[in-house]
C-alpha positions as CSV (number, residue, x, y, z in Angstrom):
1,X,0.0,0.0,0.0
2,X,1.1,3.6,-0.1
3,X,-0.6,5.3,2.4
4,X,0.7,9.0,1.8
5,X,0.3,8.8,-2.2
6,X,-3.6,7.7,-1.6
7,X,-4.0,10.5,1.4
8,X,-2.9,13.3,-1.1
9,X,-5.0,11.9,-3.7
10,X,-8.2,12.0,-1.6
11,X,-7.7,15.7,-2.5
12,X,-6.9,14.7,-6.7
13,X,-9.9,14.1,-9.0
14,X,-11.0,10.9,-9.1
15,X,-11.0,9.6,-13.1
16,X,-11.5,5.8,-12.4
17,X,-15.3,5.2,-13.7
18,X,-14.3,7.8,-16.6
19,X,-15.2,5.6,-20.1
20,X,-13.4,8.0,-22.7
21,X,-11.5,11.2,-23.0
22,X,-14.1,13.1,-23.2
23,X,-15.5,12.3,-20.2
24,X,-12.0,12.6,-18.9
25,X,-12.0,16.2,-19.8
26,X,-15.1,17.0,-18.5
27,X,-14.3,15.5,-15.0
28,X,-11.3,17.7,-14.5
29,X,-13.1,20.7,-15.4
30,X,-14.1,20.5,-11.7
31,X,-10.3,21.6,-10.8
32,X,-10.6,24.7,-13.2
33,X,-9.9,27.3,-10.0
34,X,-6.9,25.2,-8.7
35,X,-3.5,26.2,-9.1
36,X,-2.5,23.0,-10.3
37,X,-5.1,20.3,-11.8
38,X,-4.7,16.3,-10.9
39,X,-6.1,14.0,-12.0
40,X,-6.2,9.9,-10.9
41,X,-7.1,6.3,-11.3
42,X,-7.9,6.2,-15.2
43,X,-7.5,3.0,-17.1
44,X,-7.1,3.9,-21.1
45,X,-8.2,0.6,-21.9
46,X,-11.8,1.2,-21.1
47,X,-11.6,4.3,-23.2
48,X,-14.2,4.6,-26.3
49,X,-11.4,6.2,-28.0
50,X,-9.3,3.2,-27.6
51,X,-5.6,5.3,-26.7
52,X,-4.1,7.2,-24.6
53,X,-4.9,11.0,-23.9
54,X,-1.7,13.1,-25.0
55,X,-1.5,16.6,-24.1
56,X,-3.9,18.2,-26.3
57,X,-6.5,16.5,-25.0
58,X,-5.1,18.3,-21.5
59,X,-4.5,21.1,-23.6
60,X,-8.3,21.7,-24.8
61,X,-9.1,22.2,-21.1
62,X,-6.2,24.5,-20.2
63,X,-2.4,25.0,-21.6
64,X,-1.6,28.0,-18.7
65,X,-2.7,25.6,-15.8
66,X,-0.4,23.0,-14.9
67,X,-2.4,19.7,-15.5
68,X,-1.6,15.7,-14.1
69,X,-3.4,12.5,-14.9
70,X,-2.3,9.5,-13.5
71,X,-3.4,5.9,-15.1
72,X,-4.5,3.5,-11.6
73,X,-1.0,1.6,-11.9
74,X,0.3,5.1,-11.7
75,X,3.3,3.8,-13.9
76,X,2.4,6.3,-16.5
77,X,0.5,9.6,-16.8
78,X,-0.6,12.5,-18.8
79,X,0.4,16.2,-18.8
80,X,-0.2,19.0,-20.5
81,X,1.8,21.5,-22.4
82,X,2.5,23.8,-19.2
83,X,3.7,20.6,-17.1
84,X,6.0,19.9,-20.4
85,X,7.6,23.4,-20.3
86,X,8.2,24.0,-16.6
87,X,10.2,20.7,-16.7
88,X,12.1,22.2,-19.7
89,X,11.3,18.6,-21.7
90,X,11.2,19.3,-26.1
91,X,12.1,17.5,-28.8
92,X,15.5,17.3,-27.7
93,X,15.1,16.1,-24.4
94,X,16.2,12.2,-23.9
95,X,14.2,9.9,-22.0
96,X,15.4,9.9,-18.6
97,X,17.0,6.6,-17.3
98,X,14.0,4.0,-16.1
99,X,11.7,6.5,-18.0
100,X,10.2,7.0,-20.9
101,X,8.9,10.3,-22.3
102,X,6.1,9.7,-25.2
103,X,6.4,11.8,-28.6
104,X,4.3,12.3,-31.5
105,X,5.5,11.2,-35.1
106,X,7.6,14.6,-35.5
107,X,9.7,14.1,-32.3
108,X,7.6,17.0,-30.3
109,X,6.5,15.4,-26.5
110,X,3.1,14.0,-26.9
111,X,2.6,14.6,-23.0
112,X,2.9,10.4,-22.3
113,X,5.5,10.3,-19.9
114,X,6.3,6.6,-18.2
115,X,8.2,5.9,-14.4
116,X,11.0,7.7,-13.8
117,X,9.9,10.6,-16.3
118,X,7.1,11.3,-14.5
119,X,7.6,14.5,-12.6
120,X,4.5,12.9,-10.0
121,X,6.3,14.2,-6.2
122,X,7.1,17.1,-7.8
123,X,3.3,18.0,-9.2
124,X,2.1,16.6,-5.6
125,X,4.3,18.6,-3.3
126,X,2.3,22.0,-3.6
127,X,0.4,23.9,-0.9
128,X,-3.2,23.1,-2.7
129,X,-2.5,19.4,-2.0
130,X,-0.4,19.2,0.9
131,X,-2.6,21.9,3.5
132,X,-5.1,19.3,3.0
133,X,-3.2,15.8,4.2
134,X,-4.0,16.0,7.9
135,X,-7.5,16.0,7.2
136,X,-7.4,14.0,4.5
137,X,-5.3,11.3,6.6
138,X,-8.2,11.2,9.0
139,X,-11.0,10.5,6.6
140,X,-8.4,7.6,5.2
141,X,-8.0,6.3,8.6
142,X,-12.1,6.0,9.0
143,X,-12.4,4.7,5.8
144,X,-10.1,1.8,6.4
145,X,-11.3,0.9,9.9
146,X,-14.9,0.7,8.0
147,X,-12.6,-1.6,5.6
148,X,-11.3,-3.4,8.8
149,X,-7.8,-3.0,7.9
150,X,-5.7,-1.8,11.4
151,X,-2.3,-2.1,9.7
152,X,-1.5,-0.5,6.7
153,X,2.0,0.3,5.2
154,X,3.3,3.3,2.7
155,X,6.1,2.3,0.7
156,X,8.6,4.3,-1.1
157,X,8.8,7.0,1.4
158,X,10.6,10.1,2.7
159,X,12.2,11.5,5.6
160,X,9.2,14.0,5.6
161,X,6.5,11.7,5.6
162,X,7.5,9.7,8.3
163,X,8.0,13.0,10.3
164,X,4.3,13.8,9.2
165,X,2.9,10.3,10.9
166,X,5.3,10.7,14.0
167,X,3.4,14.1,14.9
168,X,0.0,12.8,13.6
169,X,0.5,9.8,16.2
170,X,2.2,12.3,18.9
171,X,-1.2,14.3,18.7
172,X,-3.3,11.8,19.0
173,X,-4.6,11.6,15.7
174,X,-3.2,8.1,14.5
175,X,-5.2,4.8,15.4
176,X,-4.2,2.7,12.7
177,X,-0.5,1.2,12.9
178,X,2.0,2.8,9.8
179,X,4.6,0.5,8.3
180,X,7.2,2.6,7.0
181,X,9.6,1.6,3.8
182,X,11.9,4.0,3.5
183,X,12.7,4.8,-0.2
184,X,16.7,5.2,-2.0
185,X,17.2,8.4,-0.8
186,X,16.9,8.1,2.6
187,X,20.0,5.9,2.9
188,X,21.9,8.6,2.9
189,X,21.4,9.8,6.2
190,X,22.2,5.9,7.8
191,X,22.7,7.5,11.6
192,X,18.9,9.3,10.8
193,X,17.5,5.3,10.0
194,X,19.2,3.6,12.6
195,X,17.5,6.3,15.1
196,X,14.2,6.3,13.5
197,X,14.2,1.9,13.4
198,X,14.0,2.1,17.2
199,X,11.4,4.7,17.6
200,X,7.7,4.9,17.6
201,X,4.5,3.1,18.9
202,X,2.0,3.0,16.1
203,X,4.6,4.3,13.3
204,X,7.5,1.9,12.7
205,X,10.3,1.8,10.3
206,X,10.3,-1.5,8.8
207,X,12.4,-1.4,5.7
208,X,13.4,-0.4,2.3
209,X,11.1,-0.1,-1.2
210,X,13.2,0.1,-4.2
211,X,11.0,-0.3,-7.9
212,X,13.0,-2.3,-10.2
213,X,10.9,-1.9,-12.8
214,X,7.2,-0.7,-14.2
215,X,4.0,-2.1,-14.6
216,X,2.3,-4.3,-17.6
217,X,-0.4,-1.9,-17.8
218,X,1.8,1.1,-18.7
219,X,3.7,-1.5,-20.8
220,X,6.9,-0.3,-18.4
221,X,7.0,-4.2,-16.3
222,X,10.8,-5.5,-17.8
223,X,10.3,-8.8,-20.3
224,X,13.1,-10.9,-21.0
225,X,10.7,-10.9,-24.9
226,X,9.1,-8.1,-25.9
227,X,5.3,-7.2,-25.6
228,X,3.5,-9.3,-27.3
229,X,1.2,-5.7,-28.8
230,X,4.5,-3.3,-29.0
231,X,7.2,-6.0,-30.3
232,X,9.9,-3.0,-30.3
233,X,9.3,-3.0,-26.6
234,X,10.9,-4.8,-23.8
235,X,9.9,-2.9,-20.6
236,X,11.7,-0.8,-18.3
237,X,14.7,-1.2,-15.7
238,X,14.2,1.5,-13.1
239,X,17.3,0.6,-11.1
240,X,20.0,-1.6,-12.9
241,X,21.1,-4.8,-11.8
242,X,24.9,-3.8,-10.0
243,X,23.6,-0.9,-8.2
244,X,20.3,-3.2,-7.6
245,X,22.8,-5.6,-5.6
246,X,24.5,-3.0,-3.5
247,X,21.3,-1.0,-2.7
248,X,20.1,-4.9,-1.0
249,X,23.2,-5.2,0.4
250,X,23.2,-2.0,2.4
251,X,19.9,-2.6,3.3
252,X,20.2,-6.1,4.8
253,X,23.7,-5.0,6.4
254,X,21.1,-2.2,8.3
255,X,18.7,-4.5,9.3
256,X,16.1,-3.3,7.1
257,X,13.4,-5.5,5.6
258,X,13.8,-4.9,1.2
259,X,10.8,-5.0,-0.6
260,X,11.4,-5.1,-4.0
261,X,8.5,-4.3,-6.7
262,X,9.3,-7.0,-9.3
263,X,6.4,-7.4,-12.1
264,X,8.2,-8.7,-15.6
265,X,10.3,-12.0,-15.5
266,X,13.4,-9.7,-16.2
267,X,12.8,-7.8,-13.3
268,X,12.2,-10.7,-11.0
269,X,15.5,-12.1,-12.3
270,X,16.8,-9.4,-11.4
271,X,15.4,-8.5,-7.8
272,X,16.2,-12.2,-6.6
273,X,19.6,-12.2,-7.5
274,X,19.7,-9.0,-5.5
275,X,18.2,-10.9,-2.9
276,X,21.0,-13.3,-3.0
277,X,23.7,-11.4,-2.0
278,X,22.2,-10.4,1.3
279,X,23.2,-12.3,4.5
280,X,20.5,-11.6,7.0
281,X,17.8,-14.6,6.1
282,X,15.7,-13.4,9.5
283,X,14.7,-10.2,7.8
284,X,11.7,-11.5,5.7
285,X,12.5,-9.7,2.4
286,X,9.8,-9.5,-0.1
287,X,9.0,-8.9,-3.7
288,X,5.9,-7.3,-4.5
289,X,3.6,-8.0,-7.2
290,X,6.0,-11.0,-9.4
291,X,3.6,-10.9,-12.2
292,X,5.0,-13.1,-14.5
293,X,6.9,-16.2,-13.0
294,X,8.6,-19.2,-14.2
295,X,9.7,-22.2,-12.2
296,X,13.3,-21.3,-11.6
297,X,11.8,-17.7,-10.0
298,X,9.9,-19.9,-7.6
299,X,12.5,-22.5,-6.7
300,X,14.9,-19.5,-5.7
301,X,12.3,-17.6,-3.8
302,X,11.5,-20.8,-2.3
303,X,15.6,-21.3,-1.4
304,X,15.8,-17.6,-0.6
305,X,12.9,-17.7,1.7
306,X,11.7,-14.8,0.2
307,X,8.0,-13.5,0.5
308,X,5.6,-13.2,-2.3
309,X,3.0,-10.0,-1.7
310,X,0.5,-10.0,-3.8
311,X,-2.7,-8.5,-5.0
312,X,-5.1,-11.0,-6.3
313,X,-7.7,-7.7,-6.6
314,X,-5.4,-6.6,-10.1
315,X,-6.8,-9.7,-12.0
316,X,-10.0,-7.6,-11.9
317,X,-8.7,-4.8,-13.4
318,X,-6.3,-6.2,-15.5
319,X,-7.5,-9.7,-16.8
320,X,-9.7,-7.5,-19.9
321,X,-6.1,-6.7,-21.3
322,X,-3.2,-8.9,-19.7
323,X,-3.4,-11.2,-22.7
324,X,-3.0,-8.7,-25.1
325,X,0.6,-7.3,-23.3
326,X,1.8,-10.9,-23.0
327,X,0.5,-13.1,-25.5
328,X,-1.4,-16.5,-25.6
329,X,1.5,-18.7,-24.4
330,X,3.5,-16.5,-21.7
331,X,-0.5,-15.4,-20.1
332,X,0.1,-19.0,-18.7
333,X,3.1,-18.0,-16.2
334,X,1.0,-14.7,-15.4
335,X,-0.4,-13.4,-12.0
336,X,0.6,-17.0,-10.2
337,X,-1.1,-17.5,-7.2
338,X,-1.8,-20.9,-6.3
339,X,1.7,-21.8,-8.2
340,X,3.6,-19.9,-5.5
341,X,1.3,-21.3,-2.6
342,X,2.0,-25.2,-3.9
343,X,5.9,-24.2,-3.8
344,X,5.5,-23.7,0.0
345,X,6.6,-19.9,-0.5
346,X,4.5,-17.5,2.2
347,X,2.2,-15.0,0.9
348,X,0.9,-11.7,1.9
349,X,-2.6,-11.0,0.3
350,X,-2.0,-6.9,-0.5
351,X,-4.3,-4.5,-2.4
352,X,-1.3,-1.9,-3.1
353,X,-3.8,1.3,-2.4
354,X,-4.4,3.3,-4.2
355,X,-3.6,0.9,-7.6
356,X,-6.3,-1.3,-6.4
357,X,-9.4,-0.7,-3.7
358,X,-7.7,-1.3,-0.2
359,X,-10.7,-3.2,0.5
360,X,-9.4,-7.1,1.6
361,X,-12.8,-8.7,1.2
362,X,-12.5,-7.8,-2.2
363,X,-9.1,-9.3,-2.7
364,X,-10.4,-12.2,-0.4
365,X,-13.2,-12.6,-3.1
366,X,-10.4,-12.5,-6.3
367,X,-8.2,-15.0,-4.3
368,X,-10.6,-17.6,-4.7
369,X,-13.3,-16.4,-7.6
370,X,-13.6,-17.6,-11.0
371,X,-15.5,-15.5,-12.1
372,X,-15.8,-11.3,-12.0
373,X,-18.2,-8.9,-9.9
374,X,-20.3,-9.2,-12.6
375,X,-21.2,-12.5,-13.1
376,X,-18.7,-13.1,-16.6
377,X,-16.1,-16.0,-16.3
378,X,-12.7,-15.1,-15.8
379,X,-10.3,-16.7,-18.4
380,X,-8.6,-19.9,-18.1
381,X,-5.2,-18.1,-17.0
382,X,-6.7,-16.7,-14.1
383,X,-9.1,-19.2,-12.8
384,X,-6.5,-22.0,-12.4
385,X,-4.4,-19.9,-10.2
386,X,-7.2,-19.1,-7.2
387,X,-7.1,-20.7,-4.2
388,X,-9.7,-22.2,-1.6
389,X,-11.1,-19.4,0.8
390,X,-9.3,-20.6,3.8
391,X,-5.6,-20.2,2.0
392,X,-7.2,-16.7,1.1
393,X,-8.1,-15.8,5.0
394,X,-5.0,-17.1,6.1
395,X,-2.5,-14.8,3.0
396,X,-4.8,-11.9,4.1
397,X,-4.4,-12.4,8.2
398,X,-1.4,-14.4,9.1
399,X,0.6,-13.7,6.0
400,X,-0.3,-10.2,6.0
401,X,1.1,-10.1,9.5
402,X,4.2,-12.0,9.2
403,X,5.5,-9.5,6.6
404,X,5.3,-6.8,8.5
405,X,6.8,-8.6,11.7
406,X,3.1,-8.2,13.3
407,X,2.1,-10.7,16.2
408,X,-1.2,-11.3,15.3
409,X,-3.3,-12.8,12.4
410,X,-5.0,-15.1,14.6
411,X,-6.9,-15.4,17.7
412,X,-4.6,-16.6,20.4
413,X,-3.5,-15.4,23.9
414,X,-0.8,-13.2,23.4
415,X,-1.5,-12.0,19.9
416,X,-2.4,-8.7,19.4
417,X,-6.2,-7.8,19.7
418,X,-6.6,-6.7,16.4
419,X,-10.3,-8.1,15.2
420,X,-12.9,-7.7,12.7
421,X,-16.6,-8.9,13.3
422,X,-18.1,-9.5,10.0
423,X,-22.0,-9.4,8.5
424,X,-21.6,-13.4,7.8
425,X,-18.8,-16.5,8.1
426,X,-17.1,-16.3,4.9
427,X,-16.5,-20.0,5.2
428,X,-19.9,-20.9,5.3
429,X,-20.7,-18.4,1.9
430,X,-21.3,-19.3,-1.5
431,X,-18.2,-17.7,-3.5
432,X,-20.7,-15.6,-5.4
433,X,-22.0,-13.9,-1.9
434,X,-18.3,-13.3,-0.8
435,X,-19.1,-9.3,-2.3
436,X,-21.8,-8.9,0.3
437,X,-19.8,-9.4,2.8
438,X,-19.4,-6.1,5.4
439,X,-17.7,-5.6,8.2
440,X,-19.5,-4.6,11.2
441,X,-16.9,-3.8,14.1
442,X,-13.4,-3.0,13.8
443,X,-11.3,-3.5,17.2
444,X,-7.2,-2.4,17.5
445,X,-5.7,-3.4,20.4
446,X,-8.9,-4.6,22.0
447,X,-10.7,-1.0,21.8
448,X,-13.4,-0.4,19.2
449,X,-12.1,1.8,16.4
């Protein structure tokens, strides 16, 4: 999950349901009087128009003010001619390393930019925006206790962040416990981590996130073979394999947890070879997301003793399309599920908020569903990876809980008496009722939240 990316969007405009670019348009008209316009959650493959928006679209609405759309995966975005010439990017401009910047047949910026060339902290980091996050970090913090989530984490951060949760928990505000990973730039200051590691109640500084690559949506995940619908395209590193290694190694040599977002087979390679230069087997690294997985990957997670998080939600929204990325023969290795449970590897069900709904009875429902919320049969792919609902329960309790170093995810003396009371026994549910579902009470620590 990142917690601080989804509290700063609760302030964005919210694109997700949007059908085409029109409507697109139309929806961000609402941000007209702002001094900077943003945009969220849009998926371009529902789009009546079939592609992308590029910067005229954004353009049509306003060149002066500075405008951001971010697809769901947030992996790639959309800005318009403004954004383009603050950052000083033309025609001449090369494509940052790990990032791609999109361009129209002439060579001019199209306003597509991908990872590490999207200027997203930037854009976010402005007083419209930030003047809003203690409020909006409350209204988060009910929402997920309606959820019945008590533990969330935020990935990828800063220095500043975690100073924002430690005074939110100092004053009170804080309820829910804050799993911090720390992002590349914080290792810098090593004393400052060491310090901040054996601090804090409800906020705790668990590890390190480090991307090494994109996401299959944005056509960014790293392939070993190119995408099977853009055959010039193999993906993108975001960090490169040598300084991959040493990044892991300082981390483990810390005492910090890695968690390494790993989504093409390339990048998996990649991330577990990382993984196996580190020493410190007790520290419960994890790879997020390992979308696309052969048999070697899971034998060395296996050996490695490496976590798999992952978010069974995504085969909702990305089962329509997957296919297309990948092809007819590598769809089989995709978005593995019950393959990495049969190889004995531990799981932590996620929902990677705000990419997906942080919703876990959702996920629970995906884990073990063949079919979608509608009714339609999922393809072949996906239905022979899900799982039986108790191995769903138990990725989304005790697995959840064992990556973070949480003692709790059952009911036991001793555990942590953090508890949900739901409308109906999932066991006892027909799959297709699993979405009605609610959850009545939600206690942390043994007080009602």
């Amino acid at each position: 999950m990142h917690l601080s990316l989804y509290t700063l969007l609760y302030s964005a405009i919210n694109l997700r349901d949007c059908q085409s670019i029109k409507a697109v348009r139309e929806r961000l008209k609402k941000g007209i009087d702002q001094e900077v316009i943003v945009g969220w959650g849009f998926d371009h493959e529902q789009f009546q128009e079939k592609r992308m928006p590029t910067r005229k679209d954004l353009d049509s609405l306003s060149s002066e003010i500075p405008i951001l759309i971010l697809r769901f995966d947030e992996h790639i975005g959309v800005v318009n001619s403004e954004v383009l010439r603050r950052l000083g990017t033309n025609q001449n401009t090369k494509d940052p390393k790990g990032g791609k910047i999109g361009r129209f047949l002439d060579g001019q910026p199209n306003g597509i930019l991908v990872d590490k060339a999207l200027p997203t902290e930037d854009i976010l980091n402005n007083s419209w925006l930030k003047n809003s996050l203690q409020q909006n970090l409350l209204k988060v913090q009910e929402e997920f206790f309606r959820k019945g989530l008590t533990s969330v984490s935020d990935m990828g951060i800063n220095f500043d962040t975690l100073d924002f949760y430690r005074t939110m928990e100092e004053k009170g505000y804080l309820k829910m416990r804050v799993y911090v990973y720390l992002n590349e730039s914080c290792l810098k200051e090593k004393e400052r981590i060491k310090k901040e590691m054996s601090q804090g109640y409800l906020v705790q500084v668990r590890g390190l996130k480090l991307f090494v690559d994109g996401s299959f949506g944005a056509s960014s995940g790293a392939l070993y073979e190119p995408y099977a619908d853009d055959p010039e395209n193999y993906g993108l590193l975001r960090i490169l394999p040598e300084k991959l290694t040493n990044l892991a190694k300082q981390a483990d040599e810390m005492g910090l947890q890695l968690s390494l977002h790993a989504i093409g087979d390339k990048a998996l390679t990649y991330a577990l070879n990382a993984l196996s230069s580190t020493r410190n087997r007790f520290l419960r690294h994890r790879i997020e997301h390992l979308q696309l997985v052969s048999e070697e990957h899971l034998e060395k997670m296996r050996e490695l003793k490496v976590i798999a998080v992952i978010q069974p939600v995504f085969v909702h929204s990305d089962s329509p399309w997957a296919e297309k990325r990948l092809g007819r023969e590598r769809i089989q290795w995709a978005y593995p599920l019950k393959r990495v449970m049969e190889k004995g590897i531990k799981i932590a069900g996620s929902s990677d908020c705000p990419v997906a709904t942080a919703d876990p009875l959702l996920g629970l429902y995906f884990a073990v569903s063949h079919k979608d919320l509608e009714g339609r049969e999922l393809p072949g792919w996906v239905r022979k990876e899900r799982i039986r609902i108790q191995e769903a329960l138990k990725i989304f309790t005790e697995g959840a809980s064992y990556a973070l170093y949480e003692n709790k995810g059952q009911i036991k003396k001793g555990m942590l008496a953090d508890l949900i009371v739901l409308s109906k026994n999932p066991l006892h549910l027909p799959i297709h009722q699993l979405p009605t579902l609610r959850v009545l009470q939600t206690y942390l620590g043994g007080q009602l939240v």
